[in-house]
N, C-alpha and C positions, 0 to 999 in steps of 0.2 A: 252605801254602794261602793265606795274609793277604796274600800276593803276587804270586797270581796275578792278580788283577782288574787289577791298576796298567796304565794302558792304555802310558805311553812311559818311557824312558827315564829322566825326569828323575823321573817320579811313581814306577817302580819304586826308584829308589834313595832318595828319600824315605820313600817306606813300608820299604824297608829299613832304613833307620835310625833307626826310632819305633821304640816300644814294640807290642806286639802291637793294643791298643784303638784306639791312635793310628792305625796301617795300615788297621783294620777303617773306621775312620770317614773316611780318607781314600778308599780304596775306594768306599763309601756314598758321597761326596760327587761324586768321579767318576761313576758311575752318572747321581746327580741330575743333573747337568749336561747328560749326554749324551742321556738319557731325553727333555726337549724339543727337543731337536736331530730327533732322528729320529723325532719322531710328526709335527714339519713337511716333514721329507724326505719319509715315509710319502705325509701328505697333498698335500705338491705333485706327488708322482710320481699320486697314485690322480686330480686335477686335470687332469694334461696326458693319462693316460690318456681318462678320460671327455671329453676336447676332442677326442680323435683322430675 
């Protein structure tokens, strides 16, 4: 389960090779990262809608 989040290749074999907390927090980290990525995707897509 600690290894399914890992989004590619290189983070899944990282998080395979930690310890279980290590993976959980790498995981978590991934998330944060991605989390403001796509609330400005979000709003640039909800932007060029309301421009149409």
């Amino acid at each position: 389960m600690h290894l399914l989040l890992a989004q590619c290749v290189m983070c899944f074999r990282t998080a395979a090779s930690q310890q279980l907390e290590r993976a959980r927090v790498l995981n978590d980290g991934i998330l944060m990262l991605g989390i403001p990525s796509l609330c400005i995707l979000a709003g640039f897509v909800y932007w060029v809608y309301r421009r149409r």
